[in-house]
C-alpha positions in Angstrom: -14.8 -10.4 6.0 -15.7 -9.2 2.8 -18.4 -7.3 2.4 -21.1 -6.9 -0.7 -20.4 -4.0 -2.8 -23.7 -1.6 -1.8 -22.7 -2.1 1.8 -18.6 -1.4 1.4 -19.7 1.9 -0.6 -22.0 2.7 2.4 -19.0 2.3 4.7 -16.5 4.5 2.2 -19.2 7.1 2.2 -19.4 7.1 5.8 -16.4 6.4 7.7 -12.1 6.3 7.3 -10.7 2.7 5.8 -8.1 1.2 7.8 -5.3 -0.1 6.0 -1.7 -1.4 5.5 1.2 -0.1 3.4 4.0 -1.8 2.8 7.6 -0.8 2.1 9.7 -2.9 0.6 13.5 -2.4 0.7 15.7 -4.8 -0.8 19.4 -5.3 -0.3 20.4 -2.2 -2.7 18.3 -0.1 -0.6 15.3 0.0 -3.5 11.7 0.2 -2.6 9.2 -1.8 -4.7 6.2 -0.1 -6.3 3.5 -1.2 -8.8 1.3 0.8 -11.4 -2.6 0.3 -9.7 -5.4 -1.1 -12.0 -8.1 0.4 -9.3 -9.0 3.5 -8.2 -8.5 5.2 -6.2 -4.7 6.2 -7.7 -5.5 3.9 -10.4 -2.7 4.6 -13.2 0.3 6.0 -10.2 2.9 3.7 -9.0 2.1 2.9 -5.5 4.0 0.7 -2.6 1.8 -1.9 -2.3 -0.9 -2.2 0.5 -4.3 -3.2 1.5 -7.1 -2.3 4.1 -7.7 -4.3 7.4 -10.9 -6.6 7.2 -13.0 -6.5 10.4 -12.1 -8.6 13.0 -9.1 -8.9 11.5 -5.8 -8.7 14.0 -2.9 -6.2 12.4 -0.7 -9.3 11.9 -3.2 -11.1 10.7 -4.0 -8.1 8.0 -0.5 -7.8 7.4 0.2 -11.5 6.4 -2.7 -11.7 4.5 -2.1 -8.3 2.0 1.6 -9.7 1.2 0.0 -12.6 0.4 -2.1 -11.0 -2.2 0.1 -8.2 -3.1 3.5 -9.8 -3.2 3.2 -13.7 -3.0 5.3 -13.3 0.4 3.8 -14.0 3.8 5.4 -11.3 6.0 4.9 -11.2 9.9 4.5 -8.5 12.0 7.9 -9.3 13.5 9.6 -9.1 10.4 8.4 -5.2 10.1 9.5 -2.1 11.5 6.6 0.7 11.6 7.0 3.5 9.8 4.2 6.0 11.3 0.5 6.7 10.6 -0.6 8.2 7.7 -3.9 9.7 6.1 -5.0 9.6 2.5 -7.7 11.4 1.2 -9.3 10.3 -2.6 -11.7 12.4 -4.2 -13.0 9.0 -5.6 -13.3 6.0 -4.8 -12.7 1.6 -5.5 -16.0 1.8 -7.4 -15.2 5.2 -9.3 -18.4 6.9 -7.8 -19.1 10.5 -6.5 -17.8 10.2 -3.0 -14.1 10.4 -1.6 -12.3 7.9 -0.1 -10.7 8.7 3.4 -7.9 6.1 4.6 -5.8 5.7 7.9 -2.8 4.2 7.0 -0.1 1.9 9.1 3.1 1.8 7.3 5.5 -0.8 7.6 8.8 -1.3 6.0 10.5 -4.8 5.6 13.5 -5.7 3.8 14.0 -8.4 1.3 15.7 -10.1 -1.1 14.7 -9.0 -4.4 14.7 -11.9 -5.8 12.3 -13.1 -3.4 9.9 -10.6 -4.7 7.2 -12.6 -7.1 4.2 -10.3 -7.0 1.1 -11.2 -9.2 -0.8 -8.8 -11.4 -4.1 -8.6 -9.7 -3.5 -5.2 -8.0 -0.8 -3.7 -10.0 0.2 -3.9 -14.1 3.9 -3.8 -13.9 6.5 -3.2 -10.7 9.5 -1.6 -10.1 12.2 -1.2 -8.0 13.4 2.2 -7.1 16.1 4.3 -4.8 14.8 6.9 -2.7 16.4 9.7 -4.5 14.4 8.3 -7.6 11.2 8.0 -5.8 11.2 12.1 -5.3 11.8 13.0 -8.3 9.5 10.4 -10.3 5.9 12.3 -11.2 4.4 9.3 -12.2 4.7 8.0 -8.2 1.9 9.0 -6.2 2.2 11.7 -4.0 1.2 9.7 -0.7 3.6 7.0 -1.8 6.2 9.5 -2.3 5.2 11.1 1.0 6.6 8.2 3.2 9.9 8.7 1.5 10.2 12.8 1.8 11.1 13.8 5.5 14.1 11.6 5.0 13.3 9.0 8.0 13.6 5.9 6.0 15.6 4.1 8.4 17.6 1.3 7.9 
């Protein structure tokens, strides 16, 4: 459920955001990221994700932010988890005063690239790079890059 803007700035003021990232490999072991239009991270390349709605299952978050973010419906079965992870925004989705706190699940999946259709209502451009890449690229954010760092990127 979505909920008016007034009352999801209540909730970023007020408590952590739940959400999904997801990491996309594809067969020559390239992750796919996309250059946000939103805050917060609004400008850095970013895997792409989304934050659980209430009373929304994991599987059912999962399937649902592909969907959006990629034009793919992946299962939770498809995925192996990649850890927790916390984000912390000194603004926000509405670009106000107050910081944005997220708990993150991350979940890699592999693919075929060419599989990979993603629209351009979260991100302005995608692109596909190695890990190696990934570290040395500024212009990637540095909680994007973080899941890439402590080399456990398994196959």
């Amino acid at each position: 459920m979505y909920l008016p803007d007034d009352d999801f700035k209540k909730i970023i003021q007020a408590s952590p955001l739940i959400s999904i990232d997801l990491l996309v490999r594809n067969e020559h072991d390239e992750y796919l990221f996309g250059e946000r239009l939103n805050e917060p991270a609004k400008n850095y390349w970013f895997v792409p994700g989304g934050r659980i709605l209430k009373d929304e299952t994991i599987a059912q978050a999962l399937n649902r932010i592909s969907a959006n973010e990629l034009n793919v419906h992946f299962q939770l079965e498809q995925a192996q988890f990649h850890g927790v992870w916390q984000h912390f925004y000194q603004n926000n989705f509405f670009n106000d005063e107050f910081s944005t706190h997220y708990v993150v699940l991350a979940y890699i999946f592999n693919v075929e690239k060419k599989s990979i259709h993603p629209p351009r209502t979260q991100h302005q451009r995608f692109k596909w790079l190695r890990k190696e890449e990934i570290l040395m690229d500024s212009t990637i954010h540095k909680y994007s890059t973080s899941y890439f760092a402590d080399n456990d990127v398994k196959k």
